[in-house]
Biopython code that builds the backbone (N, CA, C, O; Angstrom):
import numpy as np
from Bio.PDB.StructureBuilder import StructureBuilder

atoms = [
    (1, "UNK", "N", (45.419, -8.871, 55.715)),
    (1, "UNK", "CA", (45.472, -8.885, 54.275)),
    (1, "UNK", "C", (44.758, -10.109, 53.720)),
    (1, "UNK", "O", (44.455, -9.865, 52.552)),
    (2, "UNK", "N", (44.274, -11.619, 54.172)),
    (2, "UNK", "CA", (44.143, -12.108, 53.897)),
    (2, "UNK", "C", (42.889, -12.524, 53.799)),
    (2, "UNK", "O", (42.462, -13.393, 53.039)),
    (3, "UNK", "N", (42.114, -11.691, 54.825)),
    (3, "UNK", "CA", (40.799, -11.406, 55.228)),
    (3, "UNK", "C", (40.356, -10.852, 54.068)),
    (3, "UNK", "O", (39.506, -11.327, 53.313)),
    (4, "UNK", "N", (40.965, -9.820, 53.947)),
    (4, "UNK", "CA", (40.549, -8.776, 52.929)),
    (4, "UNK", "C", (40.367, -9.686, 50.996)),
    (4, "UNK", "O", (39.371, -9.924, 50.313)),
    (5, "UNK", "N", (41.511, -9.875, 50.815)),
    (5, "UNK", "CA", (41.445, -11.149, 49.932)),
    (5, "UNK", "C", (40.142, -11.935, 49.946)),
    (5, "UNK", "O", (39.459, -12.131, 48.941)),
    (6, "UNK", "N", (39.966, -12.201, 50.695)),
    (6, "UNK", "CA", (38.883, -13.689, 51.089)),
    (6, "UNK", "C", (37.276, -12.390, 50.280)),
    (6, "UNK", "O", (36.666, -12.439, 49.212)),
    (7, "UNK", "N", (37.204, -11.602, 51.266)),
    (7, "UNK", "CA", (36.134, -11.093, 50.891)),
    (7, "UNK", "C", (35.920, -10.315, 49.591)),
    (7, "UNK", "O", (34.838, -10.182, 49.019)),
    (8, "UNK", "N", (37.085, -9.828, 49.211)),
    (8, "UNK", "CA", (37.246, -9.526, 47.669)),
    (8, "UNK", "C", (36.569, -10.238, 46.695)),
    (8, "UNK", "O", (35.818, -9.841, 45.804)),
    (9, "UNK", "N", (36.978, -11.445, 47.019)),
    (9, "UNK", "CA", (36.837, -12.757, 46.405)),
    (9, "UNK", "C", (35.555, -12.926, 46.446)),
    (9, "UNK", "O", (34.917, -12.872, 45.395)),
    (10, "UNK", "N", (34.829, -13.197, 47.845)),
    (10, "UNK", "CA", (33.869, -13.635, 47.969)),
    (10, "UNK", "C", (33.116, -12.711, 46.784)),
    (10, "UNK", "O", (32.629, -13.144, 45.740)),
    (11, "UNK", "N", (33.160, -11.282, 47.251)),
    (11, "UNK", "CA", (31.763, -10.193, 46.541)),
    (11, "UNK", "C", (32.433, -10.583, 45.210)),
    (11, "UNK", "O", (31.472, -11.101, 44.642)),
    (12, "UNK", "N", (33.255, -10.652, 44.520)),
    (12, "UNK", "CA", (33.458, -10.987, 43.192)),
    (12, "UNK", "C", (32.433, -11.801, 42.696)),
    (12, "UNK", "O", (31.536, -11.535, 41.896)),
    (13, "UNK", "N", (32.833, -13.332, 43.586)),
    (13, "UNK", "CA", (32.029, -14.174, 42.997)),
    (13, "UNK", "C", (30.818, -14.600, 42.967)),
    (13, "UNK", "O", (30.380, -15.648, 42.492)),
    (14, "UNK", "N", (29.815, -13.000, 43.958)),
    (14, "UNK", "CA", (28.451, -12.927, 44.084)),
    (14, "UNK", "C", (28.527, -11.878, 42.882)),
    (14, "UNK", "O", (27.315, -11.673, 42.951)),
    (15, "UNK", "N", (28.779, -11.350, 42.224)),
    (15, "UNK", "CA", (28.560, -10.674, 41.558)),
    (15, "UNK", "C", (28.315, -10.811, 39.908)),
    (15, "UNK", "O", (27.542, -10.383, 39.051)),
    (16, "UNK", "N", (29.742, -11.884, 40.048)),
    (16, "UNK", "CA", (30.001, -12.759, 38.786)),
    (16, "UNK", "C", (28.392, -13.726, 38.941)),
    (16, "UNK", "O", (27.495, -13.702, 38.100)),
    (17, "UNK", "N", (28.380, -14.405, 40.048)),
    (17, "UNK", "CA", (26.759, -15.200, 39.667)),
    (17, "UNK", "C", (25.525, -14.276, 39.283)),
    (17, "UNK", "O", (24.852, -14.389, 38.258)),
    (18, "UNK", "N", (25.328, -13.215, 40.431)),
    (18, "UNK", "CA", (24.172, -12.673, 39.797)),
    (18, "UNK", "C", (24.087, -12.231, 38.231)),
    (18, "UNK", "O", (23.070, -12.237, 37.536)),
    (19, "UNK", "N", (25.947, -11.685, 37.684)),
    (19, "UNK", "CA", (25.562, -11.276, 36.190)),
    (19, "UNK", "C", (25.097, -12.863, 35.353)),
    (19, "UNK", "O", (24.378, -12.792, 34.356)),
    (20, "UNK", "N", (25.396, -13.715, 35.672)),
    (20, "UNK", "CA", (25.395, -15.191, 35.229)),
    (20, "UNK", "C", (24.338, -15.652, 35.207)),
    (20, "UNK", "O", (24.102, -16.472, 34.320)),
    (21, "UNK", "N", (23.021, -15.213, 36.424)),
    (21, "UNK", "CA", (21.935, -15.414, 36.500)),
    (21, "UNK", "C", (21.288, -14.637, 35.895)),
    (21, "UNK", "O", (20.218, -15.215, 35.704)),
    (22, "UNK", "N", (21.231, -13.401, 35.334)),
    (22, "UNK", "CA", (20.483, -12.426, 34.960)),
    (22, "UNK", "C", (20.685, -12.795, 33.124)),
    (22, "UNK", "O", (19.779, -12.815, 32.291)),
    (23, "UNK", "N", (21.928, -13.014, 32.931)),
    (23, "UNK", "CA", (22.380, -13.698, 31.232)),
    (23, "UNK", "C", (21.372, -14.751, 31.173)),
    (23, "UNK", "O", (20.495, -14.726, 30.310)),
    (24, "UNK", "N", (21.481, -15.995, 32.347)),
    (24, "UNK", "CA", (20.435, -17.142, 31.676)),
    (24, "UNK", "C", (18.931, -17.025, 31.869)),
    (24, "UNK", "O", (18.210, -17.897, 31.384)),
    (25, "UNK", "N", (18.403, -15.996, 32.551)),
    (25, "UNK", "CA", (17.172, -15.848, 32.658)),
    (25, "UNK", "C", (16.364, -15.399, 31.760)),
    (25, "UNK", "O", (15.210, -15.732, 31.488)),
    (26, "UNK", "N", (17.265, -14.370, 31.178)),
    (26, "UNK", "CA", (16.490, -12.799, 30.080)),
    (26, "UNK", "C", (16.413, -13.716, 28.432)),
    (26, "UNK", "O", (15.410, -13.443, 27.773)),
    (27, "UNK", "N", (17.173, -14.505, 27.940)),
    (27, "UNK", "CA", (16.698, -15.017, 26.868)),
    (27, "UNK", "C", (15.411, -15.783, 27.401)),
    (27, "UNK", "O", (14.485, -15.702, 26.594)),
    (28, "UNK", "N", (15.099, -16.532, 28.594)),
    (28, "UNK", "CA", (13.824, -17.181, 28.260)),
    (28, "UNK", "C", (12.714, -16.096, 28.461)),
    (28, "UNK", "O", (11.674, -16.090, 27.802)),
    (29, "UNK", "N", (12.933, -15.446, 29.145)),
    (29, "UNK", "CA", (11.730, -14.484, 28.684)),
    (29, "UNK", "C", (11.343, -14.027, 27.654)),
    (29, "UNK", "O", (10.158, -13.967, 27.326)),
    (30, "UNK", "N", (12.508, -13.551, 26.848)),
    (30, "UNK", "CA", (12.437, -13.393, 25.312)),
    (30, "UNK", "C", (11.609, -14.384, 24.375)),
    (30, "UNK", "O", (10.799, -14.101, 23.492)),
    (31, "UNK", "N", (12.086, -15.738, 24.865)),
    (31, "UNK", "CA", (11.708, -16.805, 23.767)),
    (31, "UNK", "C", (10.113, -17.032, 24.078)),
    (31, "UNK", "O", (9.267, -17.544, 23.344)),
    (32, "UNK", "N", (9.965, -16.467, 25.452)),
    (32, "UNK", "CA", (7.999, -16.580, 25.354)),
    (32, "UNK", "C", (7.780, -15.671, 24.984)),
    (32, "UNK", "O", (6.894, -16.001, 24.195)),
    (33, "UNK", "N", (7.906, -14.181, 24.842)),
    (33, "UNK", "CA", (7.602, -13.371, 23.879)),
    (33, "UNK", "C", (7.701, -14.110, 22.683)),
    (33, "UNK", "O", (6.660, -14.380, 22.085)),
    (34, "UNK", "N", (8.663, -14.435, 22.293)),
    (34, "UNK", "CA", (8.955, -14.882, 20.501)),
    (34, "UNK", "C", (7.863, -16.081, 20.283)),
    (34, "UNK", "O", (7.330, -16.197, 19.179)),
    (35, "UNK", "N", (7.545, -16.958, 21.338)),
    (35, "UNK", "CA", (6.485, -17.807, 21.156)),
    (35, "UNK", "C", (5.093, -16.941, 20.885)),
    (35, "UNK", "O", (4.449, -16.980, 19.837)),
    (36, "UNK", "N", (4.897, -16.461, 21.599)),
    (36, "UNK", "CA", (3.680, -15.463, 21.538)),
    (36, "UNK", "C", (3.355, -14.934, 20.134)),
    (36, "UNK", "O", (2.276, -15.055, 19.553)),
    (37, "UNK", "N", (4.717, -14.188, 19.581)),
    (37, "UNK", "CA", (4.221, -13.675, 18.315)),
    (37, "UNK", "C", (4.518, -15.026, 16.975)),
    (37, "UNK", "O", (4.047, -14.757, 15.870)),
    (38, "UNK", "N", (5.011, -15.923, 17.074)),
    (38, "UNK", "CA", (5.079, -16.920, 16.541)),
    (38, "UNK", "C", (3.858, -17.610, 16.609)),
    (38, "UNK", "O", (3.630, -18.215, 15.561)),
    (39, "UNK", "N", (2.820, -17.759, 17.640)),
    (39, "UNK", "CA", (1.485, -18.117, 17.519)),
    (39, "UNK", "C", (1.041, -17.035, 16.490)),
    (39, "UNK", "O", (0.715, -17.335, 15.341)),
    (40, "UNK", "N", (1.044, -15.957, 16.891)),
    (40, "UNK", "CA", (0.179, -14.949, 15.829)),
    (40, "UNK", "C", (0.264, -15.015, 14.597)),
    (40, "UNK", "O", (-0.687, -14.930, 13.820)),
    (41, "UNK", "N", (1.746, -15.219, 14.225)),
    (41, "UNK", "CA", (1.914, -15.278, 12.853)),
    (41, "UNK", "C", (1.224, -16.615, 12.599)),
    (41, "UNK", "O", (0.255, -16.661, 11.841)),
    (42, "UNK", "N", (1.659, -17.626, 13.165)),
    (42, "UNK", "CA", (0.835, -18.835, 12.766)),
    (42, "UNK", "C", (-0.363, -18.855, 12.649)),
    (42, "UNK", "O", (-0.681, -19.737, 11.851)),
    (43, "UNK", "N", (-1.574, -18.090, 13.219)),
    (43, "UNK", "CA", (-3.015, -17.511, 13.375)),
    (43, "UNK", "C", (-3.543, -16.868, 12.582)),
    (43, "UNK", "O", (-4.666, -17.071, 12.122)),
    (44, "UNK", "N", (-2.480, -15.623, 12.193)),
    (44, "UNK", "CA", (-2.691, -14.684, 11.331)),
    (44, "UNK", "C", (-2.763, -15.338, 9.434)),
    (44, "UNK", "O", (-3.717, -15.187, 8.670)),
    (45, "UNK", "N", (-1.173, -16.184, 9.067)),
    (45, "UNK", "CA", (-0.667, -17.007, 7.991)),
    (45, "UNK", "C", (-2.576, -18.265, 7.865)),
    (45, "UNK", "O", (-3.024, -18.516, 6.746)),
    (46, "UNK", "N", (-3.332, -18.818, 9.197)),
    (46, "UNK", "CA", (-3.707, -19.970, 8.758)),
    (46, "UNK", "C", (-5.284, -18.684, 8.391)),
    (46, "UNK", "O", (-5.880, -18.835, 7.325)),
    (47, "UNK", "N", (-5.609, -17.897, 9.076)),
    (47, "UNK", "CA", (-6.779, -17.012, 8.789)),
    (47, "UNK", "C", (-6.980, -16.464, 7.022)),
    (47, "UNK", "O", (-8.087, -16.516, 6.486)),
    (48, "UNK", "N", (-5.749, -15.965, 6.289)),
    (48, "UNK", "CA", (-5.245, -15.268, 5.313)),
    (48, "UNK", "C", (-5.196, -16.511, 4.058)),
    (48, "UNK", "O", (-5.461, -16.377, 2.864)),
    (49, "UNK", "N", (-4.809, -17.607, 4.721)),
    (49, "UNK", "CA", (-4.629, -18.740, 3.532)),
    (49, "UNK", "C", (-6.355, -18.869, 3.512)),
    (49, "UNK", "O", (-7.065, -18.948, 2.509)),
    (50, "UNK", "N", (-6.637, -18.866, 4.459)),
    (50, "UNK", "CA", (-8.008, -19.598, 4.736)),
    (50, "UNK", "C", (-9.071, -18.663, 3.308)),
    (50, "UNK", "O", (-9.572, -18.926, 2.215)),
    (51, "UNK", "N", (-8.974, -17.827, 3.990)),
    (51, "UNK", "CA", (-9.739, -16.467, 3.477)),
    (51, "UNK", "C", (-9.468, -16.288, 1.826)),
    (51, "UNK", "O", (-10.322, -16.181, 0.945)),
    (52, "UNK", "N", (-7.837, -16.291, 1.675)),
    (52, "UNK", "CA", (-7.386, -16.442, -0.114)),
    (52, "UNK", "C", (-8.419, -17.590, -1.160)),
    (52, "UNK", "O", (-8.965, -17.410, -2.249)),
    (53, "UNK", "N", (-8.355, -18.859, -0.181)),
    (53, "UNK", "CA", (-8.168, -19.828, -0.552)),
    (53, "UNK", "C", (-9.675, -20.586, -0.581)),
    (53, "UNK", "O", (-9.974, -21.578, -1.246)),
    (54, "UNK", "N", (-10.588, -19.771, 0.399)),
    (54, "UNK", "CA", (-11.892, -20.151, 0.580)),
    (54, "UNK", "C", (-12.418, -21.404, 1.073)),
    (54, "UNK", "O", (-13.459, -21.875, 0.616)),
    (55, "UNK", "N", (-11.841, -21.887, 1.858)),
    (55, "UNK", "CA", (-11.976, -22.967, 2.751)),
    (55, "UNK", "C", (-12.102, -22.855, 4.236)),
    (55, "UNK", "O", (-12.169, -21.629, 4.315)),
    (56, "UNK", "N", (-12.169, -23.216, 5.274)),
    (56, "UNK", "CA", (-12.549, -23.294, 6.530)),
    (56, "UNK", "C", (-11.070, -23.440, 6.986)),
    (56, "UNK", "O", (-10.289, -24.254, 6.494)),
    (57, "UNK", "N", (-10.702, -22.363, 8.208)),
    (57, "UNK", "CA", (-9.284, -22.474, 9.011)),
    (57, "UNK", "C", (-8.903, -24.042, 9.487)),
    (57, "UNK", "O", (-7.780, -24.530, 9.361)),
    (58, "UNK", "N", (-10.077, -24.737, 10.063)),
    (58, "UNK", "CA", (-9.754, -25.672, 10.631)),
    (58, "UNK", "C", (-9.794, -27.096, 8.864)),
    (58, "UNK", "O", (-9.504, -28.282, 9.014)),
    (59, "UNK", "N", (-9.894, -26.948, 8.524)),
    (59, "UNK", "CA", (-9.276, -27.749, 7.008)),
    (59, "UNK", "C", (-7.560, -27.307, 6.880)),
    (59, "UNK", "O", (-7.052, -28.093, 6.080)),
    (60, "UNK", "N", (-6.683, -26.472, 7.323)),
    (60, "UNK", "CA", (-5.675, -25.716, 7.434)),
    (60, "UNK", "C", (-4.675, -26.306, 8.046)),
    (60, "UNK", "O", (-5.038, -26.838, 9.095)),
    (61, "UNK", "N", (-3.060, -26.473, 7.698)),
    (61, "UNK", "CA", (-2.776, -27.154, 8.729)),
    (61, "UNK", "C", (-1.563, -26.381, 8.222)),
    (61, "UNK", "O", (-1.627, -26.089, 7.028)),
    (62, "UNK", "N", (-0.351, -25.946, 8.951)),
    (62, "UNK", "CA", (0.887, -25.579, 8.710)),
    (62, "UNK", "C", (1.781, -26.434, 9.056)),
    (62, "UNK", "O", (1.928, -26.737, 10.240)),
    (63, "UNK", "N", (2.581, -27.003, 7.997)),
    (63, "UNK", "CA", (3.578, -27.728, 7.709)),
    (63, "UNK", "C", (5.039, -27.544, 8.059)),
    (63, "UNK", "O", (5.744, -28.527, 8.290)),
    (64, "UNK", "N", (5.422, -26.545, 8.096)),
    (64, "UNK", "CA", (6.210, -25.817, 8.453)),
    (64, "UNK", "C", (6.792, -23.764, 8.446)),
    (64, "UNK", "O", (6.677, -22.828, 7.655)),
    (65, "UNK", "N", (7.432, -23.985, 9.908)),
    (65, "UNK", "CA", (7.061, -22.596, 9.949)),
    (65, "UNK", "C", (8.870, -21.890, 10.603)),
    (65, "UNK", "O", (9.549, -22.154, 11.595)),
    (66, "UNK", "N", (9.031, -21.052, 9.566)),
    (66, "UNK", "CA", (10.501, -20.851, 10.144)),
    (66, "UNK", "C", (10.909, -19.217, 10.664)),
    (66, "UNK", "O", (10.098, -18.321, 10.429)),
    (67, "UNK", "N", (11.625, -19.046, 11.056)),
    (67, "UNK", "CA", (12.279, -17.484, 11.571)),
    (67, "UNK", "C", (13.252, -16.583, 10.813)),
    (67, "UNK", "O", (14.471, -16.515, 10.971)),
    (68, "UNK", "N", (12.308, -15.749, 9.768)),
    (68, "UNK", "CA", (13.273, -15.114, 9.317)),
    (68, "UNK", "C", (13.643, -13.385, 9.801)),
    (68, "UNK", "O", (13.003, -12.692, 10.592)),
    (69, "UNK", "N", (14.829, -13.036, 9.056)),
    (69, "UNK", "CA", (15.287, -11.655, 10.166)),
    (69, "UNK", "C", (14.279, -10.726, 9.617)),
    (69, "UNK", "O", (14.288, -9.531, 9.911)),
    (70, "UNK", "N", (13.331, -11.302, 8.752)),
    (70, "UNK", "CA", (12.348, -9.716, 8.246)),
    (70, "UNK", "C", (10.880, -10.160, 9.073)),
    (70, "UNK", "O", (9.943, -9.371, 9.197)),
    (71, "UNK", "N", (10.872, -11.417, 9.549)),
    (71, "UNK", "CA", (9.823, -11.920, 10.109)),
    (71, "UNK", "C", (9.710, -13.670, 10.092)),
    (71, "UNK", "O", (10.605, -14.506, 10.215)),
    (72, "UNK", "N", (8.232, -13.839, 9.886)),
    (72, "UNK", "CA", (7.939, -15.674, 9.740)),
    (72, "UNK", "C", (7.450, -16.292, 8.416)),
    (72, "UNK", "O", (6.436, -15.966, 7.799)),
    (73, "UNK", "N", (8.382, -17.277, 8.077)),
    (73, "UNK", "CA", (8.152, -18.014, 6.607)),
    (73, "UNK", "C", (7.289, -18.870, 7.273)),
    (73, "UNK", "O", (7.534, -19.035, 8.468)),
    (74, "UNK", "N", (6.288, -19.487, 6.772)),
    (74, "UNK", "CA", (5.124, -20.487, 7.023)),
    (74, "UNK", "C", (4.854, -21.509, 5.478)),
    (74, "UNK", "O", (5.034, -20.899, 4.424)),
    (75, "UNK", "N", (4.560, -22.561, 5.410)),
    (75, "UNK", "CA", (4.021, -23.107, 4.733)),
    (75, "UNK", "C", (2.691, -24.075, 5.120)),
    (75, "UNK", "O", (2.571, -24.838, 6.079)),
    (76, "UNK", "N", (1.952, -23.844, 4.280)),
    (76, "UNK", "CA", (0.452, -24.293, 4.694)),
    (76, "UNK", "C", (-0.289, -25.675, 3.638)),
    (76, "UNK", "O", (-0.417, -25.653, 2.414)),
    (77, "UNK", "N", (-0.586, -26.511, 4.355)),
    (77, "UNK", "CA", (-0.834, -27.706, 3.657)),
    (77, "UNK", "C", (-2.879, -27.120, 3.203)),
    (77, "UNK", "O", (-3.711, -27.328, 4.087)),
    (78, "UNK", "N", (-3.155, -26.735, 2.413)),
    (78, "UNK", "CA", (-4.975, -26.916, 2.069)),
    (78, "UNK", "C", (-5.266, -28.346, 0.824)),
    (78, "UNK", "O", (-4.973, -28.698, -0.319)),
    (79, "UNK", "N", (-5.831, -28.656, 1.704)),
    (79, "UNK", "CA", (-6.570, -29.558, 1.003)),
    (79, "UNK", "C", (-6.592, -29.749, -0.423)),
    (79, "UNK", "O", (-6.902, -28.903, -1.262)),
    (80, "UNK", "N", (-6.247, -30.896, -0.613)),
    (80, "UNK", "CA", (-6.591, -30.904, -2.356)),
    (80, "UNK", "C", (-6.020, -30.295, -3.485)),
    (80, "UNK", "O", (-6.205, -30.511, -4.683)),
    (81, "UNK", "N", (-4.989, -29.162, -2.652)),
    (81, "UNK", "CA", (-3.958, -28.418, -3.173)),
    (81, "UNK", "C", (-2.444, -29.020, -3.396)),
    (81, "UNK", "O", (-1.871, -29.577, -2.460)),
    (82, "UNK", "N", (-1.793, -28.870, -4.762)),
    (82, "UNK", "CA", (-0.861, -29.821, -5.040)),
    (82, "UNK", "C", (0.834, -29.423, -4.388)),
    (82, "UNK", "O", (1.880, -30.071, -4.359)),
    (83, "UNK", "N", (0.545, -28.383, -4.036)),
    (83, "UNK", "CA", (1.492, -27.604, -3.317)),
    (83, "UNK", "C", (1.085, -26.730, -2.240)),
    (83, "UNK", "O", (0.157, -25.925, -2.318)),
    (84, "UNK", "N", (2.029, -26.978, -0.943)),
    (84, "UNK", "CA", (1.465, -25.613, 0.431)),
    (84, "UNK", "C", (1.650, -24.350, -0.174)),
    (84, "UNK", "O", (2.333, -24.172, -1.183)),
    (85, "UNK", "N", (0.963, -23.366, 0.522)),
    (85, "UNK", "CA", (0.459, -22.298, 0.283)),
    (85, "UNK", "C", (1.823, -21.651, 1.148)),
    (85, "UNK", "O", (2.347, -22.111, 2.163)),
    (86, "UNK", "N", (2.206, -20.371, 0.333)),
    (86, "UNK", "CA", (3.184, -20.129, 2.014)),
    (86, "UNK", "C", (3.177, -18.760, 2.164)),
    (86, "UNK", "O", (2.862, -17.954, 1.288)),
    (87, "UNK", "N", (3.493, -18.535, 3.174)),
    (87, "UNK", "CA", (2.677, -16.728, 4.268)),
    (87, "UNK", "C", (3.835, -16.582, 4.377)),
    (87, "UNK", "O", (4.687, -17.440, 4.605)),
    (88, "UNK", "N", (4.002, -15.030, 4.157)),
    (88, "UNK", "CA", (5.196, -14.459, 4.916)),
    (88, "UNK", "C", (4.436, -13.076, 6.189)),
    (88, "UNK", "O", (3.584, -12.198, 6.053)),
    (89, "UNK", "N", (5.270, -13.515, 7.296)),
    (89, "UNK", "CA", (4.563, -12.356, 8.294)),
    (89, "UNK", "C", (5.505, -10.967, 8.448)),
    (89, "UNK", "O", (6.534, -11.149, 7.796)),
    (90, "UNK", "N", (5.503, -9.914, 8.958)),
    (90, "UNK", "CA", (7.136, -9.386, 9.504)),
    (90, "UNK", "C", (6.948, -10.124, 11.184)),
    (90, "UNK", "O", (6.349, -11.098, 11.639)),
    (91, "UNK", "N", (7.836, -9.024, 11.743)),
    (91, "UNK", "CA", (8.450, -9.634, 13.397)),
    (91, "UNK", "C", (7.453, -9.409, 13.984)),
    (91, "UNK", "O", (7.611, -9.504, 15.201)),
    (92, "UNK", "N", (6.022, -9.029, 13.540)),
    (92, "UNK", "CA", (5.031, -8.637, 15.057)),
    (92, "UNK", "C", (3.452, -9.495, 14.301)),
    (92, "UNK", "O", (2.243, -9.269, 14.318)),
    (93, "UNK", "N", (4.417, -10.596, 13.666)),
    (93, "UNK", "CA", (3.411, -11.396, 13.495)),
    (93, "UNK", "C", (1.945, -11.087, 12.147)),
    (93, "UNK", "O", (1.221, -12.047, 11.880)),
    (94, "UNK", "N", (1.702, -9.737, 11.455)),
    (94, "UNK", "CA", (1.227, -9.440, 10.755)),
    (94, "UNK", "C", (1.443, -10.203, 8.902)),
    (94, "UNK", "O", (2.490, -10.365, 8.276)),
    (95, "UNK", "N", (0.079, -10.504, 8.505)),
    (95, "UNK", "CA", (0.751, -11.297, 7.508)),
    (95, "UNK", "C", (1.318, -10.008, 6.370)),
    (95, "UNK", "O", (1.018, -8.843, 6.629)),
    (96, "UNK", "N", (2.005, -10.281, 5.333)),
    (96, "UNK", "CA", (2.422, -9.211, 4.223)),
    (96, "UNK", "C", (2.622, -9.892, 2.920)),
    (96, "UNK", "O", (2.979, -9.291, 1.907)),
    (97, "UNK", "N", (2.303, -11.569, 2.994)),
    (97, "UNK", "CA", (2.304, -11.751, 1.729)),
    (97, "UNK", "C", (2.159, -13.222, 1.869)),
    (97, "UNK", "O", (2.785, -13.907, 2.678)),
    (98, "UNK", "N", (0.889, -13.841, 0.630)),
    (98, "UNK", "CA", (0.038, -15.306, 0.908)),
    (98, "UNK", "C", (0.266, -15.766, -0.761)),
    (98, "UNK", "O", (-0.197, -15.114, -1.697)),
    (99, "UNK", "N", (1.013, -16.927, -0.898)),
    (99, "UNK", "CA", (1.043, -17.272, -2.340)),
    (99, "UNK", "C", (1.312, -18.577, -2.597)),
    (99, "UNK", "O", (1.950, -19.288, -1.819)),
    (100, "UNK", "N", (0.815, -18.984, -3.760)),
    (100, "UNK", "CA", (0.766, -20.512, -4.037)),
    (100, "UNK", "C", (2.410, -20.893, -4.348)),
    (100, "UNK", "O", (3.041, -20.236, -5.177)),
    (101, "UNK", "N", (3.001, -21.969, -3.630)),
    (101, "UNK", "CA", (3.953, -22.323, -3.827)),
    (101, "UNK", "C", (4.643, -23.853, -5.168)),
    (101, "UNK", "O", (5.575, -24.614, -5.428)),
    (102, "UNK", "N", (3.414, -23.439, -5.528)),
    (102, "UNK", "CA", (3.709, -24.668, -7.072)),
    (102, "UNK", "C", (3.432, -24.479, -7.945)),
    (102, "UNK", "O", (3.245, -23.263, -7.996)),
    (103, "UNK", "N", (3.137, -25.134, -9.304)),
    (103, "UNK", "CA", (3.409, -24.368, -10.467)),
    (103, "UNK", "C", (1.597, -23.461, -10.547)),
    (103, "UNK", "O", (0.743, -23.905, -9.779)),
    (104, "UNK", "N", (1.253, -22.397, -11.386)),
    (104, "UNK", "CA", (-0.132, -21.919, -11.444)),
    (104, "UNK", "C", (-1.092, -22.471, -12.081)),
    (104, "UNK", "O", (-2.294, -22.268, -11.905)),
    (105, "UNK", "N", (-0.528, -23.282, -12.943)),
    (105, "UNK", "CA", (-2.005, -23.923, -13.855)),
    (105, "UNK", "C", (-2.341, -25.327, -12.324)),
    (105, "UNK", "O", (-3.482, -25.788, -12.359)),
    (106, "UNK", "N", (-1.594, -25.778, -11.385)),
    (106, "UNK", "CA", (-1.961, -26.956, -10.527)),
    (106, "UNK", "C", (-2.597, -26.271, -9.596)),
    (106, "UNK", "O", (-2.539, -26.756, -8.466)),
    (107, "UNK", "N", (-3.160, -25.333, -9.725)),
    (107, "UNK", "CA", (-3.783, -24.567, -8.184)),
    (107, "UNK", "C", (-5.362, -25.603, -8.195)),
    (107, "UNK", "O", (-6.197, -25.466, -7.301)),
]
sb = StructureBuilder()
sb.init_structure("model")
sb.init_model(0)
sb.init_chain("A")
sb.init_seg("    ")
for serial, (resi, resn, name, xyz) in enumerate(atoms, 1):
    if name == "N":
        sb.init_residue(resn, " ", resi, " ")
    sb.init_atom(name, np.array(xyz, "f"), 0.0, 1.0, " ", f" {name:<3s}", serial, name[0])
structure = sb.get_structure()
């Protein structure tokens, strides 16, 4: 009986690790996916300001860039502009909307 115990035990607690290992592995895979399309949006947001805004990508700089549940908020610093510009993407990184974030007569 005690044998039996022991090995109970044992496969339990191979089992309990592998689910333990498979939990901490699968979010980082996720989060390089999520990096991946988080570049895009960032690519996509600095191409779209660029293009609105008529200046050169590399004059472009994003200031900050956050995660929302419909997609990516971005804000974009252009040059000479009194306020960042800010992009909204959805989740696969596509932009859906580029607009001046300060008052309209300071554009």
């Amino acid at each position: 009986m005690g044998q039996a115990v022991i090995r109970c035990s044992s496969i339990l607690f191979t089992v309990v690790v592998a689910i333990a290992a498979a939990t901490f592995t699968a979010p980082a895979q996720a989060q390089s996916v999520s990096a991946d399309v988080q570049k895009k949006a960032r690519d996509n947001c600095i191409a779209s300001v660029a293009k609105v805004v008529g200046v050169p990508r590399s004059s472009l700089k994003v200031i900050h860039q956050t995660s929302e549940p419909s997609g990516f908020s971005l804000d974009v610093k252009v040059p000479k502009a009194t306020a960042p510009w800010g992009c909204l993407t959805d989740r696969q990184g596509s932009v859906k909307d580029v607009h001046f974030k300060g008052a309209e007569g300071a554009l």
